[in-house]
N, C-alpha and C positions, 0 to 999 in steps of 0.2 A: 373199639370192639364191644358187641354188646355182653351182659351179662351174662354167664349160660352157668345150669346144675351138672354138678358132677352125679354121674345117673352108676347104678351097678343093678343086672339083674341077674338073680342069681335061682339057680335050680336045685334040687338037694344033690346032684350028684355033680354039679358042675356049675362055673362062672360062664353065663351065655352070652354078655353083652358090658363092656363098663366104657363109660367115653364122655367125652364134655356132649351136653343137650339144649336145645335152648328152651323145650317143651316134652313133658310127660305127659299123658293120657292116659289113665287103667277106670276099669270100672267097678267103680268096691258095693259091699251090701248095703252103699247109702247113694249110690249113683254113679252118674258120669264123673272122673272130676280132672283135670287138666291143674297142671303143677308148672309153676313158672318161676323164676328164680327168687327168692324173696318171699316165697311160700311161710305162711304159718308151719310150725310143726305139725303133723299129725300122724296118726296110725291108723289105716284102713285096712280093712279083710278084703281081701280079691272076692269077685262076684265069680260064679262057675255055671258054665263054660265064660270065658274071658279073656281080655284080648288088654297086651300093653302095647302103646305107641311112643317111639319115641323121636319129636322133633329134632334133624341136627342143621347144623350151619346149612346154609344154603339149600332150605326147602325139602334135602332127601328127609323121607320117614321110614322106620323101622319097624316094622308089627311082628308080633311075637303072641301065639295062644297060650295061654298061663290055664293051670290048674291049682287051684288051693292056694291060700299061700299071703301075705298081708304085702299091703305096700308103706314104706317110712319115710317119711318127709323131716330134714334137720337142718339145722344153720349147714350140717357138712354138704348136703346133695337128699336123692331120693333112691332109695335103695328098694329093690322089689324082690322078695323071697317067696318064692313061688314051689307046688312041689315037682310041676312039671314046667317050661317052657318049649316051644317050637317054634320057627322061625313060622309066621303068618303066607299061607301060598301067593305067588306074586298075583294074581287073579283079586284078589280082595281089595279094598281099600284106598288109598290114596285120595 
């Protein structure tokens, strides 16, 4: 089985999404950036308006519009602290 991040995204008032991933997408105030298991550490600001994606097993994706809010990359997973999230309309994306 291949490698996957343990992903959590979290909103100030609530946990919206945590699960094994095999791919993150968010887009912070330095770009695109896509997170894959084995990721350096870093800390990103979320870009606003903003949108996280997340890869899981077997090609489903998850889009979520983020407000505010940093994304964290660690040896543990990638964590997104957002101060709003919403699940992405199914119309968008894919």
């Amino acid at each position: 089985m291949a490698e996957q991040l343990n992903v959590q995204l979290v909103a100030v008032e609530e946990k919206v999404w945590s699960g094994k991933a095999e791919m993150v997408m968010a887009r912070t105030t330095e770009g695109e950036l896509g997170v894959l298991p084995g990721h350096a550490p870093l800390l990103g600001q979320l870009a606003e308006p903003g949108q996280v994606r997340i890869k899981l097993a077997g090609g489903e994706q998850l889009a979520y519009e983020v407000a505010g809010g940093f994304l964290s990359v660690s040896e543990r997973g990638v964590t997104v602290l957002a101060e709003t999230a919403t699940p992405a309309s199914a119309a968008q994306g894919s």
